[in-house]
C-alpha positions as CSV (number, residue, x, y, z in Angstrom):
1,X,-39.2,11.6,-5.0
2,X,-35.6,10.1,-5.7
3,X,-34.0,8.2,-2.9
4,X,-30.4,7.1,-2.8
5,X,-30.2,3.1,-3.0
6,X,-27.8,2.4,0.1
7,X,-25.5,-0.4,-1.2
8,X,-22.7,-2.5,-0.4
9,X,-19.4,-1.2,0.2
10,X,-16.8,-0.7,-2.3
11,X,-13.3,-1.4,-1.9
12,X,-12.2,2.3,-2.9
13,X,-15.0,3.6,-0.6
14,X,-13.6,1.9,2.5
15,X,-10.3,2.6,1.0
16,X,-10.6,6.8,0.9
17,X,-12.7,6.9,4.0
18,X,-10.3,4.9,6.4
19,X,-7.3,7.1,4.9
20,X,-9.0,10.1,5.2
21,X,-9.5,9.7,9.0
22,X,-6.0,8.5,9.3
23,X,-4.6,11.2,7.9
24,X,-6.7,13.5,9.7
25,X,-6.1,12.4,12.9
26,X,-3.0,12.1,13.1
27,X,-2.7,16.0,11.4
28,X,-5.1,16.8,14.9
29,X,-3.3,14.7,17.3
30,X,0.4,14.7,16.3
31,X,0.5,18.1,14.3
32,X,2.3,15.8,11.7
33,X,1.0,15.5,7.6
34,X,0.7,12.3,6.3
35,X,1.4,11.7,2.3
36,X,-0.8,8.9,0.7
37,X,1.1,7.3,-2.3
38,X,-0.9,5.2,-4.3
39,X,1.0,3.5,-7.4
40,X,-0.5,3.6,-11.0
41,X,-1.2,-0.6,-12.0
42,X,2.2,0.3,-14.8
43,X,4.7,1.6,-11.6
44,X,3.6,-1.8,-9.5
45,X,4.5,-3.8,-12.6
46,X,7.5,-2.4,-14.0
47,X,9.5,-0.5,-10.6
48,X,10.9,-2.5,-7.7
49,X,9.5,-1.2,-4.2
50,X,12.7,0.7,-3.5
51,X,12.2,2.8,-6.8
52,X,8.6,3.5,-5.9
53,X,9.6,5.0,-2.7
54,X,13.3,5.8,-3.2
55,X,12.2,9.9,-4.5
56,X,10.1,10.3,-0.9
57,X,11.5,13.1,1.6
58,X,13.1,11.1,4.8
59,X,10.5,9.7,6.8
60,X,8.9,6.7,8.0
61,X,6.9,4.4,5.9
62,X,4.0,1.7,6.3
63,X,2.1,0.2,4.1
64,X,-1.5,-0.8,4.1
65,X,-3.6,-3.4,2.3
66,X,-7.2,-2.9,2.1
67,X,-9.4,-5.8,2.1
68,X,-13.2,-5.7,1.1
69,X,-15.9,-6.5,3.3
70,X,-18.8,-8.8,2.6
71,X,-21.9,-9.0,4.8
72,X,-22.7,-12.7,5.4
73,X,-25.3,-14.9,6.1
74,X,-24.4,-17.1,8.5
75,X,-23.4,-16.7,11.5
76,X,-25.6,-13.6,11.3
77,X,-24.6,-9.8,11.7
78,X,-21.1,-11.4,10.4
79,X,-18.3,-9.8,7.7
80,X,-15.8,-11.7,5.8
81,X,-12.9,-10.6,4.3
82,X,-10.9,-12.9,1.3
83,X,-7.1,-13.0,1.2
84,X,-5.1,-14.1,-1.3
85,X,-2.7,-16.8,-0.2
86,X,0.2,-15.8,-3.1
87,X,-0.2,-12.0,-2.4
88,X,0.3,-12.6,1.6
89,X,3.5,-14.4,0.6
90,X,4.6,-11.8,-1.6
91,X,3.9,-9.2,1.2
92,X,6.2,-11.1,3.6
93,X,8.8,-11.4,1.4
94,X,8.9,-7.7,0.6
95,X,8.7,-6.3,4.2
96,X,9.7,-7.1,7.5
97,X,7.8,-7.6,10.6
98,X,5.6,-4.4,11.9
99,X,5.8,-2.5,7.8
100,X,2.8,-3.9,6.3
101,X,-0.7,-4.4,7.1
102,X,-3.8,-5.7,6.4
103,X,-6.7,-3.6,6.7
104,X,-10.2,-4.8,7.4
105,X,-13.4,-2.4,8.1
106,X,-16.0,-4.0,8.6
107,X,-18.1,-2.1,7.6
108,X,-20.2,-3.9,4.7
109,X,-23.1,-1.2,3.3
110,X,-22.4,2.7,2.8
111,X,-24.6,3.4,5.4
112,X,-22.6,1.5,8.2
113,X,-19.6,4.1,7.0
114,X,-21.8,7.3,7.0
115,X,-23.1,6.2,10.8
116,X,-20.0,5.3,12.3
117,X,-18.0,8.1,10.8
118,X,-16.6,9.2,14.5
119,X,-15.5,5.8,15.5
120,X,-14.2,4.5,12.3
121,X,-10.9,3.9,12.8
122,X,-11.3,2.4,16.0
123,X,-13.5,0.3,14.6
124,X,-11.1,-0.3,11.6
125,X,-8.5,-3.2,11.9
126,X,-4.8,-3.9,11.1
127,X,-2.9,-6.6,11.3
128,X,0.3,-7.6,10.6
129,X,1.4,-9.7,8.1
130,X,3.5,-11.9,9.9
131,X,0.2,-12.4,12.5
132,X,-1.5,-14.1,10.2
133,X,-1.8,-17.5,11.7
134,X,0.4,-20.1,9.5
135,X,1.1,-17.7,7.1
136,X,3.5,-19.9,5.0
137,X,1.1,-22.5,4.4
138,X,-0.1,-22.6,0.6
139,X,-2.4,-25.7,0.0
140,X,-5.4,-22.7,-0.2
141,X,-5.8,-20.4,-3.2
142,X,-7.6,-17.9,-0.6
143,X,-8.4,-18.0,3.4
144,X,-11.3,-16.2,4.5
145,X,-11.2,-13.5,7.8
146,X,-14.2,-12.9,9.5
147,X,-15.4,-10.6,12.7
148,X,-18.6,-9.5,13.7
149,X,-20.0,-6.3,11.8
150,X,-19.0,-2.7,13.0
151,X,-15.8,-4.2,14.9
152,X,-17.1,-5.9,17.7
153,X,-15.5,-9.3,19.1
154,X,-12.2,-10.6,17.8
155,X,-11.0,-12.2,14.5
156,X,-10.6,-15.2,13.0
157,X,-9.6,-16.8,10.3
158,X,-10.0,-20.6,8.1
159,X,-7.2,-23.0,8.2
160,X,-8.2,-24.5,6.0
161,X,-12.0,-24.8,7.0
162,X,-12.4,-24.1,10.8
163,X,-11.8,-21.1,11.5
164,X,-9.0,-19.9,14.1
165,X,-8.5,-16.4,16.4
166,X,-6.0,-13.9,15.2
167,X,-4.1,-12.9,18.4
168,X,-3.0,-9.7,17.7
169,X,-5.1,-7.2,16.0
170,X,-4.7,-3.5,16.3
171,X,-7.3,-0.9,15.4
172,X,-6.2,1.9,13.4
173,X,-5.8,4.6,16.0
174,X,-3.9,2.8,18.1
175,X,-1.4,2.1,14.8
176,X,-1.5,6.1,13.9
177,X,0.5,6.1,17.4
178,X,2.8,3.9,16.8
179,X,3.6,5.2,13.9
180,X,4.4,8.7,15.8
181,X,6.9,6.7,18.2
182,X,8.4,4.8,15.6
183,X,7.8,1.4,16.7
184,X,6.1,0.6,13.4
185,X,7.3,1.1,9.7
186,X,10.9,1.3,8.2
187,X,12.9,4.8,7.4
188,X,13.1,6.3,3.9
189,X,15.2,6.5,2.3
190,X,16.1,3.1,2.4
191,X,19.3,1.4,3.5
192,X,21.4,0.0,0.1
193,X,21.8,-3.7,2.0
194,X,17.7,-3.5,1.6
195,X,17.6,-2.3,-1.7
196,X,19.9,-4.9,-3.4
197,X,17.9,-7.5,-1.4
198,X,14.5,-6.1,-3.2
199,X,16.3,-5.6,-6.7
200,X,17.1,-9.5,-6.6
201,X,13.9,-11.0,-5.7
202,X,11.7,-7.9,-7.7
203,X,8.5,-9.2,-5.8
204,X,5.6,-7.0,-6.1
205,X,2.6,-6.5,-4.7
206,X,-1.0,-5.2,-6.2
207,X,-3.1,-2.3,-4.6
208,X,-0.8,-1.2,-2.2
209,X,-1.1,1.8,0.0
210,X,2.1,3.7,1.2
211,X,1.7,5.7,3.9
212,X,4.9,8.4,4.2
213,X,5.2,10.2,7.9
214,X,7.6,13.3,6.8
215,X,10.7,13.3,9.6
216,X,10.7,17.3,8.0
């Protein structure tokens, strides 16, 4: 008899799941539709951020991105996460405080997905970029984030080989309400003192998820 092999999680399957529930929930909850713009690998290397967005209906805006879990060995029942030091810097050059997030299920087989389906986005977490603990620092290529599998405990991450709490973490159902009140994300379509500030540094950023909240 065949039997599906169970395996670690991929990036796009944490990636569609988590955004799936998002959208979802907030569509049950707020009565508001969420639009999930995903830019080809050509738009993320030849447009600025403003043209990428600047054709959305007015709204609000955050962006989300995903990082991969791995299971690890020790300490036991333990998921690490990798970010790239250059790409965090280019993410807090680009947006402002409370507009972009990482996002970091811990979740590290397809199995842990399918189980906790009901409490995945609570057990999903964001955090800001600018919460990153000495986020300006770049003497490391990568610093690793770790929590304890399925979302219990807090977060931590290396600097530049113990590892440190993260203070403020969010899951993502709390964030889907603050996006609803507004006190996360930036309006669409953008201001032109923020535009000519992104058309002069033309930073961009790989694998990014916008996340557009229609004001319509």
């Amino acid at each position: 008899m065949f039997r599906f092999q169970l395996t670690e999680t991929s990036e796009k399957t944490v990636e569609i799941n988590v955004l799936s529930d998002f959208a979802n929930l907030i569509e049950k909850l707020y009565g508001k539709r969420m639009t999930i713009i995903s830019p080809t690998a050509k738009d993320e290397k030849d447009l600025g951020f403003d043209e990428i967005i600047e054709d959305l209906p007015p709204g609000r805006v955050i962006a989300f991105q995903f990082k991969r879990p791995f299971l690890m060995k020790r300490p036991p029942n333990y998921v690490r996460f990798v970010i790239n030091t250059r790409q965090l810097q280019n993410l807090l050059k680009r947006f402002y405080p409370n507009e972009a997030y990482y996002v970091f299920a811990p979740y590290p087989q397809n199995r842990d997905i399918a189980i906790n389906r009901t409490t995945l986005l609570h057990g999903t977490k964001a955090v800001d970029v600018y919460d990153i603990p000495n986020g300006q620092k770049i003497t490391q290529r990568t610093r690793t984030v770790r929590c304890r599998r399925l979302g219990g405990g807090s977060m931590e991450i290396t600097d530049p080989s113990e590892y440190q709490p993260i203070e403020k973490v969010h899951s993502l159902d709390d964030l889907a309400n603050k996006l609803i009140e507004k006190q996360i994300g930036f309006e669409v379509p953008l201001s032109e003192k923020r535009k000519e500030k992104i058309k002069r540094e033309r930073i961009r950023v790989r694998k990014l998820f916008y996340i557009h909240l229609s004001s319509e």
